[in-house]
MDAnalysis code that builds the backbone (N, CA, C; Angstrom):
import MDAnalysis as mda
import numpy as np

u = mda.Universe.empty(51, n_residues=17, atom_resindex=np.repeat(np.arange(17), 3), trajectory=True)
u.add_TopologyAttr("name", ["N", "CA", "C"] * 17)
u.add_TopologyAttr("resid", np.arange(1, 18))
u.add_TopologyAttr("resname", ["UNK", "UNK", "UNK", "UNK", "UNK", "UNK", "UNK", "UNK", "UNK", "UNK", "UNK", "UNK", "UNK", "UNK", "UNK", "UNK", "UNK"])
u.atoms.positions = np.array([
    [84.958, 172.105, 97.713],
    [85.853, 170.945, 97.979],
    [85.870, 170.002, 96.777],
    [85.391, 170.195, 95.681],
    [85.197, 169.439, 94.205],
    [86.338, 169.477, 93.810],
    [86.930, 170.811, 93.632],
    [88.140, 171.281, 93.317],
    [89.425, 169.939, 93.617],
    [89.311, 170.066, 94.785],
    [90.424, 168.789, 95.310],
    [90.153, 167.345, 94.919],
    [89.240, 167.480, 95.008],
    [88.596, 165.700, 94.398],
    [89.456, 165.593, 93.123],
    [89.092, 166.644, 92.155],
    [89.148, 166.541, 90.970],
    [90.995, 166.340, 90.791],
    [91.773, 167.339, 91.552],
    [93.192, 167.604, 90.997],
    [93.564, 165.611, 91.554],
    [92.974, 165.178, 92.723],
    [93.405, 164.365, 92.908],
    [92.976, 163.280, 92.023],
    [92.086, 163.160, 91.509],
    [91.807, 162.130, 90.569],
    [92.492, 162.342, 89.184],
    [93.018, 163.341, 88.740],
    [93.682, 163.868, 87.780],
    [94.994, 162.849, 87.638],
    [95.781, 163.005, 88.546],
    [97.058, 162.198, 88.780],
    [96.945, 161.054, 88.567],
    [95.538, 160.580, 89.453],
    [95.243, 158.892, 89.731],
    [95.442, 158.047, 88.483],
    [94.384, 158.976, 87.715],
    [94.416, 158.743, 86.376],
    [95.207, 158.489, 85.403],
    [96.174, 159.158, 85.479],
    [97.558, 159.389, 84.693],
    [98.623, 158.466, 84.673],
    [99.003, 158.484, 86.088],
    [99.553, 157.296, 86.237],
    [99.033, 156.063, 86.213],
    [97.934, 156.029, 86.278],
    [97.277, 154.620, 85.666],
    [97.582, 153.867, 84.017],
    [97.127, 155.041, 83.226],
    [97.906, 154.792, 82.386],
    [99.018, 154.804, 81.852],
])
């Protein structure tokens, strides 16, 4: 379940900046 953590924090990220 890391897997999903990760794709979702991926985005979070992105569009943050």
């Amino acid at each position: 379940f890391q897997t999903t953590r990760l794709e979702f924090h991926v985005p979070s990220v992105m569009s943050l900046r």
